[in-house]
PDB file with one MODEL, atoms N, CA, C and O in Angstrom:
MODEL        1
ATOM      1  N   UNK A   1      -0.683   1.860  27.702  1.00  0.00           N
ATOM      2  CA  UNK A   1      -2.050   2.106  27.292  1.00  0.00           C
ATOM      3  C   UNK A   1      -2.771   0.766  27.169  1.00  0.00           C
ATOM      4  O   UNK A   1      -2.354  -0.154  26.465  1.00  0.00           O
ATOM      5  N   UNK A   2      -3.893   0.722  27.909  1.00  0.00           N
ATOM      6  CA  UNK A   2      -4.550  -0.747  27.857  1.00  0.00           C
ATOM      7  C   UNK A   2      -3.839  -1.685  28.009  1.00  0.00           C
ATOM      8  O   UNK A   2      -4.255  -2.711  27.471  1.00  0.00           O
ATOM      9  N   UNK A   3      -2.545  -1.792  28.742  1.00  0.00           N
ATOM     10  CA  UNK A   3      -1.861  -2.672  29.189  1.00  0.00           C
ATOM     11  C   UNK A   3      -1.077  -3.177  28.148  1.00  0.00           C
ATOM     12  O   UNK A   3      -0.517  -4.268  28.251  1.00  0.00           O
ATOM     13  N   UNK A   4      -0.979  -2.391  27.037  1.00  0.00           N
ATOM     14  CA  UNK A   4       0.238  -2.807  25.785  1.00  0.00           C
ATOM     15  C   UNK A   4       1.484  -2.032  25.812  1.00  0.00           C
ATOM     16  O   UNK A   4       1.520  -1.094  26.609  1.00  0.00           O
ATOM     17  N   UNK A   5       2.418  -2.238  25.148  1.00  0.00           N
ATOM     18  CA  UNK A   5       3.623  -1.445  25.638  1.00  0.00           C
ATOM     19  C   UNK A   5       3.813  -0.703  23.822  1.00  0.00           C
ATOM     20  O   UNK A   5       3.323  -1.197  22.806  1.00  0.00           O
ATOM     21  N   UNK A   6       4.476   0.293  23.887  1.00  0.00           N
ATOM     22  CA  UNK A   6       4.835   0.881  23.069  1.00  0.00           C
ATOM     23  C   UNK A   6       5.339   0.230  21.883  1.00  0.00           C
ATOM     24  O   UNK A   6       5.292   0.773  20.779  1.00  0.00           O
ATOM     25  N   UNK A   7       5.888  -1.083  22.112  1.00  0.00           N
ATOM     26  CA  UNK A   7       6.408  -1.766  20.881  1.00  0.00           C
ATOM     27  C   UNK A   7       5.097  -2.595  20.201  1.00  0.00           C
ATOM     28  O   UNK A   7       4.786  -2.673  19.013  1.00  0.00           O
ATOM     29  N   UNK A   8       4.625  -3.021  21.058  1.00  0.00           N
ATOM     30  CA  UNK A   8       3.065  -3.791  20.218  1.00  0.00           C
ATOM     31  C   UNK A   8       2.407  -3.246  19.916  1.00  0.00           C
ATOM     32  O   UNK A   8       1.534  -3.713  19.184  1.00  0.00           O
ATOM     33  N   UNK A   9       2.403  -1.708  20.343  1.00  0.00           N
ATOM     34  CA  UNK A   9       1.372  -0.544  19.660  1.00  0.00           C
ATOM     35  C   UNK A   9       1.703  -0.539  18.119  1.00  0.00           C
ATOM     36  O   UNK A   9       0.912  -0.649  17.182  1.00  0.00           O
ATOM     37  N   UNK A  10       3.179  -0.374  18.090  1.00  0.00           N
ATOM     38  CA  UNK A  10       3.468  -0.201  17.285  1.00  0.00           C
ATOM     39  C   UNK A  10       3.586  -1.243  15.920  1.00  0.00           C
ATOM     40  O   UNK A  10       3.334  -0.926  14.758  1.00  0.00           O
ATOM     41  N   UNK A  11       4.080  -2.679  16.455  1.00  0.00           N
ATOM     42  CA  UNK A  11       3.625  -4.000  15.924  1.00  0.00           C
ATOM     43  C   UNK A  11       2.671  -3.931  15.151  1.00  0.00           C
ATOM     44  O   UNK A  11       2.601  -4.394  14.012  1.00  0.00           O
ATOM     45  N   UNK A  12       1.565  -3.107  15.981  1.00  0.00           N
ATOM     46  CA  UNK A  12       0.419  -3.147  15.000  1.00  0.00           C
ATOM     47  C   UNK A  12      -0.095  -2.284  14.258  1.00  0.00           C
ATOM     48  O   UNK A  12      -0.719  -2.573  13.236  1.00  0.00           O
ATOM     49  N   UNK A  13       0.124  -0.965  14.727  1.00  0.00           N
ATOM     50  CA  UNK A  13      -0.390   0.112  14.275  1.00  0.00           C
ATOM     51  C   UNK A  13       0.090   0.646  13.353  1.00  0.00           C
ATOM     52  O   UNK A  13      -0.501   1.654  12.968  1.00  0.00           O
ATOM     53  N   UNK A  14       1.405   0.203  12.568  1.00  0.00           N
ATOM     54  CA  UNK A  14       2.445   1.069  12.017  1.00  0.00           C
ATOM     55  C   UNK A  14       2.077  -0.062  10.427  1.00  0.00           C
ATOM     56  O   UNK A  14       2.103   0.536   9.351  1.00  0.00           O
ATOM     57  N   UNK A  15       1.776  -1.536  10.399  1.00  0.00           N
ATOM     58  CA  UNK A  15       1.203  -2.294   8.831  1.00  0.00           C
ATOM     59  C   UNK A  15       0.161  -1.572   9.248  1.00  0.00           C
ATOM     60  O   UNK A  15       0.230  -0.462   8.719  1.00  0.00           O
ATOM     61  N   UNK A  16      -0.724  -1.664   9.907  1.00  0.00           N
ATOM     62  CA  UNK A  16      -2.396  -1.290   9.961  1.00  0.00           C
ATOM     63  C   UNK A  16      -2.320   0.213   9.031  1.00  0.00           C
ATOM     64  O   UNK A  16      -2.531   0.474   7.847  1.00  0.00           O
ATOM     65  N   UNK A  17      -2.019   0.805   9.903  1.00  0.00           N
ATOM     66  CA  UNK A  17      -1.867   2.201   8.965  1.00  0.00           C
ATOM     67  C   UNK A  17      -1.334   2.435   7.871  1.00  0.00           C
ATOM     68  O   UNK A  17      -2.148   3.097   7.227  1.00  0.00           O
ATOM     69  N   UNK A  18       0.027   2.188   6.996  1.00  0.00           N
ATOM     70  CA  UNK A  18       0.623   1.930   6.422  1.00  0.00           C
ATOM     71  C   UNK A  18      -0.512   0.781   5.256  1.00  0.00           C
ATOM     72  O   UNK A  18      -0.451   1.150   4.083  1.00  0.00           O
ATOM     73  N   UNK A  19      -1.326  -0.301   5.467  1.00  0.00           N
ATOM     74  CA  UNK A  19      -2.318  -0.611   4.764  1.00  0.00           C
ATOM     75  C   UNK A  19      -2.885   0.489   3.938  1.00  0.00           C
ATOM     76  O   UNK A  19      -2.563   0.989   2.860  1.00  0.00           O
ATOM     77  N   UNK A  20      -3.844   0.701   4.805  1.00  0.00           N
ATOM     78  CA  UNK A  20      -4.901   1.699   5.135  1.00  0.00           C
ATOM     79  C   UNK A  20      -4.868   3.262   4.242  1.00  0.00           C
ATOM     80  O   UNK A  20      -5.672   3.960   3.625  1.00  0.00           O
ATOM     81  N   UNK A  21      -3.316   3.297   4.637  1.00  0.00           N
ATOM     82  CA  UNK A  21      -2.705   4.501   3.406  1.00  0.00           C
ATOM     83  C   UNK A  21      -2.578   4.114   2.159  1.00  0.00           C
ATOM     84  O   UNK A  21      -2.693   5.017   1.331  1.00  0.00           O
ATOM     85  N   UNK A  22      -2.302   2.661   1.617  1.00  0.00           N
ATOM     86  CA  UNK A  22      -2.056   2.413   0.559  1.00  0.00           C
ATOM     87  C   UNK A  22      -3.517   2.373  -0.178  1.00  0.00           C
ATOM     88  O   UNK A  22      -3.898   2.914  -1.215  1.00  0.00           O
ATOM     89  N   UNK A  23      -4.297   1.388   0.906  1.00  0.00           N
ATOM     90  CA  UNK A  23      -5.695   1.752  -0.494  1.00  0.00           C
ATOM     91  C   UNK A  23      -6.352   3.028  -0.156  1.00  0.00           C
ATOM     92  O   UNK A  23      -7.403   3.386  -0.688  1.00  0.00           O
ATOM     93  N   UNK A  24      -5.781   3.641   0.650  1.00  0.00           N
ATOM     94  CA  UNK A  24      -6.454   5.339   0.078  1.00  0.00           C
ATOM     95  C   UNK A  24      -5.546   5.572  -1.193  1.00  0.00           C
ATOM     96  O   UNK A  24      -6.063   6.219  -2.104  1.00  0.00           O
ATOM     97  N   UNK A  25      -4.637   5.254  -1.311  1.00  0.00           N
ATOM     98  CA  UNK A  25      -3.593   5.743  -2.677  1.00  0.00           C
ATOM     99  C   UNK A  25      -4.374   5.138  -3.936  1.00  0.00           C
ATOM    100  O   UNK A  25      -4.920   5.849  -4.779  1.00  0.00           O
ATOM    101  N   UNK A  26      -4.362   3.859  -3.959  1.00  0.00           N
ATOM    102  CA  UNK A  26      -5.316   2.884  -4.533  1.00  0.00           C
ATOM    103  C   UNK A  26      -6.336   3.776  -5.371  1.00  0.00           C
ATOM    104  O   UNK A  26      -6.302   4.138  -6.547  1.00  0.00           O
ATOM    105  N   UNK A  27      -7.422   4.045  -4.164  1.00  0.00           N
ATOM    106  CA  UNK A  27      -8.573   4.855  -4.313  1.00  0.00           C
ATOM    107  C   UNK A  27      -8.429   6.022  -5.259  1.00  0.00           C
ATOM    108  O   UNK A  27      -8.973   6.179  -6.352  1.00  0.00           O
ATOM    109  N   UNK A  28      -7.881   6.534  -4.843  1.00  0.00           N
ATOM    110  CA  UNK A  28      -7.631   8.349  -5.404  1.00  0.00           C
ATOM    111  C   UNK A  28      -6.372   7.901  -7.180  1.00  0.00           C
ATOM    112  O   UNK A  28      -6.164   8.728  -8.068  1.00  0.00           O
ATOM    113  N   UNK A  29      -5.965   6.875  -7.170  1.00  0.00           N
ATOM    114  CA  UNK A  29      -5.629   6.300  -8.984  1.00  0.00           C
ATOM    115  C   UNK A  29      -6.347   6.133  -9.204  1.00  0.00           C
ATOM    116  O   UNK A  29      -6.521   6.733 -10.265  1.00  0.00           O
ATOM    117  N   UNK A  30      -7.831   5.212  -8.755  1.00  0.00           N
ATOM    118  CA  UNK A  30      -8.870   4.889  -9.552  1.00  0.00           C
ATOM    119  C   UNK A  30      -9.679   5.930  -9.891  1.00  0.00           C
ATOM    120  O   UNK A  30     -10.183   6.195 -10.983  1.00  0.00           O
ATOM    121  N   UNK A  31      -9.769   6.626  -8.601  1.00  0.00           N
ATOM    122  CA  UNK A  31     -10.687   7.748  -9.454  1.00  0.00           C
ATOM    123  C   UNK A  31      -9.769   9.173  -9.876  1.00  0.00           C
ATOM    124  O   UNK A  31     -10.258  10.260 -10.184  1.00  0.00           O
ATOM    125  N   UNK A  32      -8.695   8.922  -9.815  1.00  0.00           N
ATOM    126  CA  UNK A  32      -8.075   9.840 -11.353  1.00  0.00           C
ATOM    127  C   UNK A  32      -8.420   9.187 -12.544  1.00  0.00           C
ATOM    128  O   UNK A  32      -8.863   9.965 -13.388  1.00  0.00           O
ATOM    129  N   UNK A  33      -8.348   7.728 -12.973  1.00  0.00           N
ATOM    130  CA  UNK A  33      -8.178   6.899 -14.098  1.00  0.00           C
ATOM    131  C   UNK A  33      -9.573   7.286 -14.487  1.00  0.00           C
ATOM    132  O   UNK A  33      -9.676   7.702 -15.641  1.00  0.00           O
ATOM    133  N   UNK A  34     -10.727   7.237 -13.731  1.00  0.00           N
ATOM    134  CA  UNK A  34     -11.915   7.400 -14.124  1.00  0.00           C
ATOM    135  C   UNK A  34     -12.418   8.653 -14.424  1.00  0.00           C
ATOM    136  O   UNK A  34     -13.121   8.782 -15.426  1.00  0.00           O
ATOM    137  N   UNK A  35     -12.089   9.895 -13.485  1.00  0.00           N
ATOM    138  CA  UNK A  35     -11.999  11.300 -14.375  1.00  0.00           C
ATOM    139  C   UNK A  35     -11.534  11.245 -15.537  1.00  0.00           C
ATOM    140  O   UNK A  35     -12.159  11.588 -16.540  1.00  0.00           O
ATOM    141  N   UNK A  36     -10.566  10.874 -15.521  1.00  0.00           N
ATOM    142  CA  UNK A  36      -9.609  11.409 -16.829  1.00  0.00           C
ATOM    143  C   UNK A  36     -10.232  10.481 -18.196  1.00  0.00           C
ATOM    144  O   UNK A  36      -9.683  10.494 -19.298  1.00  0.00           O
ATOM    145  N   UNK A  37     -11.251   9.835 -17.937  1.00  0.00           N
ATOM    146  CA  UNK A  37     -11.352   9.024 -19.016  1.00  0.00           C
ATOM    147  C   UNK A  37      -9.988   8.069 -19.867  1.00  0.00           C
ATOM    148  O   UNK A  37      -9.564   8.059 -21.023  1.00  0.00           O
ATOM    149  N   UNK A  38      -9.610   7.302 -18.544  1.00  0.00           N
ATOM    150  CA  UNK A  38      -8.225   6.643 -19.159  1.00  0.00           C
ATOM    151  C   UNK A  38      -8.610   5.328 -20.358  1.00  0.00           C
ATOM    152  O   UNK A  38      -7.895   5.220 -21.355  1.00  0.00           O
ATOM    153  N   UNK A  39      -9.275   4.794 -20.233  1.00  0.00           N
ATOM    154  CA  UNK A  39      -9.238   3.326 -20.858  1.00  0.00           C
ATOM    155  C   UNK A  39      -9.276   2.298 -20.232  1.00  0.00           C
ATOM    156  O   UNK A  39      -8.931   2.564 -19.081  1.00  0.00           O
ATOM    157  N   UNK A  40      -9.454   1.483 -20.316  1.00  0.00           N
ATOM    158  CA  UNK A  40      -8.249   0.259 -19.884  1.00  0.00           C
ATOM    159  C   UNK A  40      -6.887   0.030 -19.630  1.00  0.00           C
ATOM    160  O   UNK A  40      -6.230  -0.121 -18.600  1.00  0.00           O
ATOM    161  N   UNK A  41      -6.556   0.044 -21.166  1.00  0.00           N
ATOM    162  CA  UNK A  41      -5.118   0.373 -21.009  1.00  0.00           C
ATOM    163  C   UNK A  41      -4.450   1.160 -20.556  1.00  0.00           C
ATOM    164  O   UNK A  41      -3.250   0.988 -20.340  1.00  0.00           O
ATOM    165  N   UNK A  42      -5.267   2.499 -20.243  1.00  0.00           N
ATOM    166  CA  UNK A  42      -4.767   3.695 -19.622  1.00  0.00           C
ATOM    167  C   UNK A  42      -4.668   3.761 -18.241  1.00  0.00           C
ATOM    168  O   UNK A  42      -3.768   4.258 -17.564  1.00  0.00           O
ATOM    169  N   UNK A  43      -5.819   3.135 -17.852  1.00  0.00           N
ATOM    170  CA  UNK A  43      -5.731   2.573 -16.375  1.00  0.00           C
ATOM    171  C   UNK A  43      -5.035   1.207 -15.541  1.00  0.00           C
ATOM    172  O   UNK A  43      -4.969   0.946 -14.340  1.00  0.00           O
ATOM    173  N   UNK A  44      -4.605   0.554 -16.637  1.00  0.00           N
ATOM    174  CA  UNK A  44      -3.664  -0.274 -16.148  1.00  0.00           C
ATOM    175  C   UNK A  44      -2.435   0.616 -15.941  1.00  0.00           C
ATOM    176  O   UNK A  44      -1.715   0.592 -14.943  1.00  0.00           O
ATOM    177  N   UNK A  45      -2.300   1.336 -16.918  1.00  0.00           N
ATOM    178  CA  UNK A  45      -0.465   2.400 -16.808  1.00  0.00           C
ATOM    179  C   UNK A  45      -0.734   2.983 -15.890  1.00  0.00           C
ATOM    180  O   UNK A  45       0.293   3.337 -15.311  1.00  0.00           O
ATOM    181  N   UNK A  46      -2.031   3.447 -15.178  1.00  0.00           N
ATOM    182  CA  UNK A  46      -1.868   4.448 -14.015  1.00  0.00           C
ATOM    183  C   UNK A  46      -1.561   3.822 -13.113  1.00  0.00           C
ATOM    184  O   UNK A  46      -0.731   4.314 -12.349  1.00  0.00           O
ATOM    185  N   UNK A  47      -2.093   2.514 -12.841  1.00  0.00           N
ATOM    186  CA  UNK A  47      -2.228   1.718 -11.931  1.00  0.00           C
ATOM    187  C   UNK A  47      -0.751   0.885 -11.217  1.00  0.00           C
ATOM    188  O   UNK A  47      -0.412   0.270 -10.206  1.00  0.00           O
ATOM    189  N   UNK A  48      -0.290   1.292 -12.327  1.00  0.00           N
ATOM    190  CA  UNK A  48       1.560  -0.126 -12.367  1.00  0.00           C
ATOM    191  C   UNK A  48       2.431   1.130 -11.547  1.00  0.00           C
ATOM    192  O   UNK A  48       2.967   1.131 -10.439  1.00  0.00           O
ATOM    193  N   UNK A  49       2.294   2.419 -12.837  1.00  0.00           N
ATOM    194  CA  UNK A  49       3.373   3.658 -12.523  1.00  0.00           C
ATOM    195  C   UNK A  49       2.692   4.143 -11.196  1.00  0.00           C
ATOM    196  O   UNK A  49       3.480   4.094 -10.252  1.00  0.00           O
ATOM    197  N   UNK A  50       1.858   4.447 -10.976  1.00  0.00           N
ATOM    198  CA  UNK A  50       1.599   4.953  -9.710  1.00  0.00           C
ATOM    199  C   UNK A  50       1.649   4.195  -8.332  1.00  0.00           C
ATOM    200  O   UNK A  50       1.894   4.734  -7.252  1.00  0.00           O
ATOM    201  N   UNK A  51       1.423   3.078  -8.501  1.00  0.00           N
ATOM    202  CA  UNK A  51       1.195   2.094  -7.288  1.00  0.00           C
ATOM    203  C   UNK A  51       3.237   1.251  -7.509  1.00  0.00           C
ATOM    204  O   UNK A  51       3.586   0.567  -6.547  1.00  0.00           O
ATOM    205  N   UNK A  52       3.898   1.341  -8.253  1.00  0.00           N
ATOM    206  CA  UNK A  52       4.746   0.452  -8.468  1.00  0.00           C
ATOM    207  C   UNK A  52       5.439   0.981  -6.911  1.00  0.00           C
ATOM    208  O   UNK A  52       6.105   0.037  -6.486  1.00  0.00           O
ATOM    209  N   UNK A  53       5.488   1.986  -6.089  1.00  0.00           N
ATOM    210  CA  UNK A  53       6.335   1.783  -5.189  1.00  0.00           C
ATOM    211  C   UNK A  53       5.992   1.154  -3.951  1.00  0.00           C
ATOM    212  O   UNK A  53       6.729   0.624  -3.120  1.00  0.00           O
ATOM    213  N   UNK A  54       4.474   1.334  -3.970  1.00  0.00           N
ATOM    214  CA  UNK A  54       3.792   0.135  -2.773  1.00  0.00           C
ATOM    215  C   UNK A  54       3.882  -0.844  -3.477  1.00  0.00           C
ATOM    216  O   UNK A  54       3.815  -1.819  -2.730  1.00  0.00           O
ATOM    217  N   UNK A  55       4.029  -1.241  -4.787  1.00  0.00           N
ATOM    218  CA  UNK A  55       4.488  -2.928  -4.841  1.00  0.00           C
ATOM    219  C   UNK A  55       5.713  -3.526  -4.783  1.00  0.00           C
ATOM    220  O   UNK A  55       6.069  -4.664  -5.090  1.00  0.00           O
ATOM    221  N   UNK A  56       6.495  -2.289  -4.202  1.00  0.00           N
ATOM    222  CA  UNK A  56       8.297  -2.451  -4.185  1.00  0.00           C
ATOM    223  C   UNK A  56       8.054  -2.551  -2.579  1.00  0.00           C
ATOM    224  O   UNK A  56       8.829  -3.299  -1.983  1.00  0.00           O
ATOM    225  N   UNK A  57       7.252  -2.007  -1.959  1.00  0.00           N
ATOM    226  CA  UNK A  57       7.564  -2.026  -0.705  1.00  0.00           C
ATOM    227  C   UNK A  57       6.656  -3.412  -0.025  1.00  0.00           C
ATOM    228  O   UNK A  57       7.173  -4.090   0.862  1.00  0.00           O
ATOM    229  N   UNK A  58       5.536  -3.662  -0.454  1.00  0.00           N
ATOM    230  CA  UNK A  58       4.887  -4.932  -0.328  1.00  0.00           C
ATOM    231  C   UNK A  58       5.891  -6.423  -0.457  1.00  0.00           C
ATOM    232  O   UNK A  58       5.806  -7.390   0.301  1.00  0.00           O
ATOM    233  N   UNK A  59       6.895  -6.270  -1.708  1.00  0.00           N
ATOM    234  CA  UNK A  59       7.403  -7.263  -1.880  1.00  0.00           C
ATOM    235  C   UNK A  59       8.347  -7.007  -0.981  1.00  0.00           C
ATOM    236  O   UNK A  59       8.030  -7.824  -0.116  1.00  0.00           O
ATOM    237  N   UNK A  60       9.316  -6.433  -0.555  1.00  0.00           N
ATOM    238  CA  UNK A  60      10.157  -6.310   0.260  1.00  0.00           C
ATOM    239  C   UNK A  60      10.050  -6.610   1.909  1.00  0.00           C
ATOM    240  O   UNK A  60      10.891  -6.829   2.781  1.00  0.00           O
ATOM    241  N   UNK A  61       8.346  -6.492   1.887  1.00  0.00           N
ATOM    242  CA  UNK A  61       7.888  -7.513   2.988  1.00  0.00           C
ATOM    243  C   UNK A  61       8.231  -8.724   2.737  1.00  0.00           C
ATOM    244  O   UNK A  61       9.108  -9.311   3.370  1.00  0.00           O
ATOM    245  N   UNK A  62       7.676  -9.146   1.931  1.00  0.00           N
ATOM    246  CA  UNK A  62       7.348 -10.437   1.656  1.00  0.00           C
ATOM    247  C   UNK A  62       8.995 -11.000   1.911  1.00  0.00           C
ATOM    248  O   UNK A  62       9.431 -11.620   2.881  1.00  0.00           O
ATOM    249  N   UNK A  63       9.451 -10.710   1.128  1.00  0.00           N
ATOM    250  CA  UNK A  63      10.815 -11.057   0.961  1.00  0.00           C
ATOM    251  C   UNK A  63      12.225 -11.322   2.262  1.00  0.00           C
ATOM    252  O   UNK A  63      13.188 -12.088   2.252  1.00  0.00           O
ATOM    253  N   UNK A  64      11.821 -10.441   3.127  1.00  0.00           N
ATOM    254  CA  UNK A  64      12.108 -10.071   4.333  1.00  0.00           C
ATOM    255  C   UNK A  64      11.455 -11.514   5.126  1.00  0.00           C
ATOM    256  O   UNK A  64      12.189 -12.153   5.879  1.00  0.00           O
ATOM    257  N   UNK A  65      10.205 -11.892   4.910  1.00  0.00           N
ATOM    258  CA  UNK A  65       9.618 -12.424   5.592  1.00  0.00           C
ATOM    259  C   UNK A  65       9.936 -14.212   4.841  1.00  0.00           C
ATOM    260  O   UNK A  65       9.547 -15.112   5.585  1.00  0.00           O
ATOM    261  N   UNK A  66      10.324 -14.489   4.031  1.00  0.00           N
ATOM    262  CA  UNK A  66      10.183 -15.451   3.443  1.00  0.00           C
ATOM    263  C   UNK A  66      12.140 -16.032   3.668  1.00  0.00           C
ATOM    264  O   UNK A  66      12.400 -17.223   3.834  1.00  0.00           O
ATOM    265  N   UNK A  67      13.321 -14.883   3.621  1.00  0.00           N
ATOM    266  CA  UNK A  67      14.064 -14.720   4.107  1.00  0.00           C
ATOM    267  C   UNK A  67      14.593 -15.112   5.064  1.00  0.00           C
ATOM    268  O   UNK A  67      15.679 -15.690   5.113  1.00  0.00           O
ATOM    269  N   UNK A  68      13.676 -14.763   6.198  1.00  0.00           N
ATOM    270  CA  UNK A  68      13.945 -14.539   7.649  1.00  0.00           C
ATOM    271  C   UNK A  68      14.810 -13.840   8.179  1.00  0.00           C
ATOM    272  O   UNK A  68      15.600 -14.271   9.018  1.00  0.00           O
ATOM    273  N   UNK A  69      14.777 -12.740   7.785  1.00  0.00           N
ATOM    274  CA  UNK A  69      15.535 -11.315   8.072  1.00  0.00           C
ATOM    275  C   UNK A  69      14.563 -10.722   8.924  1.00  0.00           C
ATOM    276  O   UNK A  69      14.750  -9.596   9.385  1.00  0.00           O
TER     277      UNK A  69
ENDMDL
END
């Protein structure tokens, strides 16, 4: 397709999307935190517990990458 091969599609398309999903996740905590009338503090707890597994998987980039694995 457009002269790219299936692996650079994917190179790119697979963080791009994978982004893209996370701050829709992002999005939809904030505006639970803000329905629900959380707080501050309430919205930091939504924010850690709900998002903590895109920040397990973010670092595990990183880590991978800093590695050289």
């Amino acid at each position: 397709m457009f002269g790219f091969t299936p692996e650079e599609i994917e190179a790119v398309g697979l963080p791009l999307s994978l982004t893209v999903l996370m701050v829709w996740m992002l999005l939809i905590i904030w505006n639970l935190a803000k329905e629900s009338k959380a707080g501050k503090f309430g919205t930091i707890v939504l924010f850690f517990v709900l998002s903590f597994g895109m920040i397990g998987f973010v670092a595990k980039t990183i880590i991978q990458k800093f590695l050289g694995l």
